[in-house]
Every structure is written in structure tokens, then in C-alpha cells.
C-alpha positions as CSV (number, residue, x, y, z in Angstrom):
1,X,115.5,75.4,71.6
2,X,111.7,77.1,70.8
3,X,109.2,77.4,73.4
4,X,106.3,75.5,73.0
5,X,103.1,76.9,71.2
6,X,100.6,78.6,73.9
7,X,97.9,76.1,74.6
8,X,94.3,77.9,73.7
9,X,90.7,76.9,76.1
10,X,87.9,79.1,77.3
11,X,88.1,80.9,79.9
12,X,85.0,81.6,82.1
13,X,84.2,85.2,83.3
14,X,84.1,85.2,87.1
15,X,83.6,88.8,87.7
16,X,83.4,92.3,85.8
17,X,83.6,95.5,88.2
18,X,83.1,98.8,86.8
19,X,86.3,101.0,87.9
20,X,85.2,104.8,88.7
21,X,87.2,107.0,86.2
22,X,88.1,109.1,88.5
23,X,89.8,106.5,91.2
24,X,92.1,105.8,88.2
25,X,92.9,109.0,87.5
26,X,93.6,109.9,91.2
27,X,96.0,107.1,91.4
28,X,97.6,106.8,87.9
29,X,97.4,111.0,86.6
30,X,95.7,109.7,83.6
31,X,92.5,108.1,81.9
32,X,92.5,104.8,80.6
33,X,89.5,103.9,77.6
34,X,89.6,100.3,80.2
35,X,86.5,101.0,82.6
36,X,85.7,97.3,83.6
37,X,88.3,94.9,85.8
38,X,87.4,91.5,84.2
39,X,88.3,88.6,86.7
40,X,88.2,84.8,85.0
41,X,89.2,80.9,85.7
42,X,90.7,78.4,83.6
43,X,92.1,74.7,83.5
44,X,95.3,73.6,82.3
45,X,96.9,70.5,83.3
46,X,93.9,69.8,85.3
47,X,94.2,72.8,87.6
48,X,92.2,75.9,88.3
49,X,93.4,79.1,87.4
50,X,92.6,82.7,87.4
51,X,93.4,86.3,86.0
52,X,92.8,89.6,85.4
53,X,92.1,92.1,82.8
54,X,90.9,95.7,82.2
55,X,88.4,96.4,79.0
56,X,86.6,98.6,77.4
57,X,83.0,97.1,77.6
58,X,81.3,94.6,80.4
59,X,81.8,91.1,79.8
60,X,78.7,89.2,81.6
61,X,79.7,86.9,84.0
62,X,80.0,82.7,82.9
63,X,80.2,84.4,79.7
64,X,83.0,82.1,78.1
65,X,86.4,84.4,76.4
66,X,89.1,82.9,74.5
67,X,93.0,82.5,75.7
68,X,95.8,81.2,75.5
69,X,98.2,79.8,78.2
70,X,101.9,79.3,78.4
71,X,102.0,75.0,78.7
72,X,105.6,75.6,80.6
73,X,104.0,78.2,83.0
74,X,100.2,77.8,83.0
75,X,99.4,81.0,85.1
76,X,100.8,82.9,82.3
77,X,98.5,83.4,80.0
78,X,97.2,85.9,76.8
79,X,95.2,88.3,78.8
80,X,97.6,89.0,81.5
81,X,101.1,88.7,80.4
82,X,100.8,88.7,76.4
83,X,100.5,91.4,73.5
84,X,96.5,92.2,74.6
85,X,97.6,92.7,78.5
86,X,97.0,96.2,79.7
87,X,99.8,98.4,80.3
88,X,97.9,100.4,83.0
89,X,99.2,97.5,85.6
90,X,103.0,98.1,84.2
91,X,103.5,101.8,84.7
92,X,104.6,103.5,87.9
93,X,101.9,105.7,89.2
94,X,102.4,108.9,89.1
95,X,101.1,110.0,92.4
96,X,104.3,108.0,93.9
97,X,106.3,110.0,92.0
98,X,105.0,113.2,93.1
99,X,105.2,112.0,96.6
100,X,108.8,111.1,96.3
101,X,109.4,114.5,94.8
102,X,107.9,116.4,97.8
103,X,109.8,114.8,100.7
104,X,112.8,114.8,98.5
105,X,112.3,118.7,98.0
106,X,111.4,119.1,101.4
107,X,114.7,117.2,103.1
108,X,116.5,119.8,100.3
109,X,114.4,122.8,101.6
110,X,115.4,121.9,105.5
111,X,119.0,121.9,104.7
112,X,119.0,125.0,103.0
113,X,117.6,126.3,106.4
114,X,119.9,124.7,108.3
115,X,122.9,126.1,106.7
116,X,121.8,129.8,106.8
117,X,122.0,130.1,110.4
């Protein structure tokens, strides 16, 4: 059995926030081309809903942007879980990483200590 065809409407800009470059690269060790979060609504089935997206250039707010929406789950739709989402929200931030890291090589470090004596 196929999946339906995604459903396509306009959606309307709610918001566009400028991210500070160097916010993202404090919590992700890297810079993204993305500088603006874009926030939007949309209808499907006669209900309101929203997401969320990261671009390269402002998009005005009520400025109208095509998608298109999953009919079997309406809150997925093209901009935040198809081919154009951004992968920025998918990857593991490196910072966690590092901080993992540390306390690991710390706990290692104490033991070491420990045994010496």
C-alpha cells in the first residue's frame, strides 16, 4: 500500500528571528549559512498548525510560503520533516559531547589516583 500524495496550501509567516552566529556556533561547534528561525501556521483538515525552519534570508512576516503536508499526519509537513528541513536540528551538539568527554576523563583520571596510593 502507497502513502497518500502530500497535500500543498500556503503557509503564512508568523515570525522570522535573526539567530546570532555566534550563539550557534557556541552550541553546535559550527556555522550554519541559516541566520533566520522562520516560525509559520497552516490549516489542514480545518485545524491550525505551526512549524519551524532555519533560512538563509528574512522572510517578512504574513508573507505567504508554499508547503506541503502529510494528509495522514498533518503536523508533518515539507519544511520541517521533508527533503528542504534543516539538518542543524538533527545533529547532536557538539558541546554535549565535549562535556561528556570531560567528566568521563575526569571519573578515569580520579581512579588512576585512587589506585596509586
Amino acid at each position: 500500500m502507497t502513502e497518500p500524495a502530500w497535500v500543498a496550501v500556503e503557509a503564512t509567516v508568523t515570525t522570522c528571528r535573526y539567530q546570532s552566529p555566534g550563539l550557534s556556533i557556541l552550541a553546535f561547534g559550527f556555522q550554519t549559512g541559516e541566520k533566520f528561525r522562520i516560525t509559520f501556521d497552516y490549516y489542514a483538515h480545518g485545524q491550525l498548525y505551526s512549524g519551524e525552519f532555519q533560512s538563509p534570508t528574512a522572510i517578512p512576516q504574513n508573507e505567504h510560503i508554499p508547503i506541503t503536508y502529510n494528509p495522514l499526519h498533518p503536523e508533518q509537513n515539507s519544511r520541517t520533516h521533508g527533503p528542504t528541513a534543516s539538518p542543524a536540528t538533527t545533529r547532536t551538539p557538539i558541546i554535549a559531547i565535549g562535556i561528556t568527554g570531560s567528566i568521563i576523563l575526569s571519573l578515569l583520571w580520579l581512579a588512576i589516583l585512587r589506585g596509586c596510593h
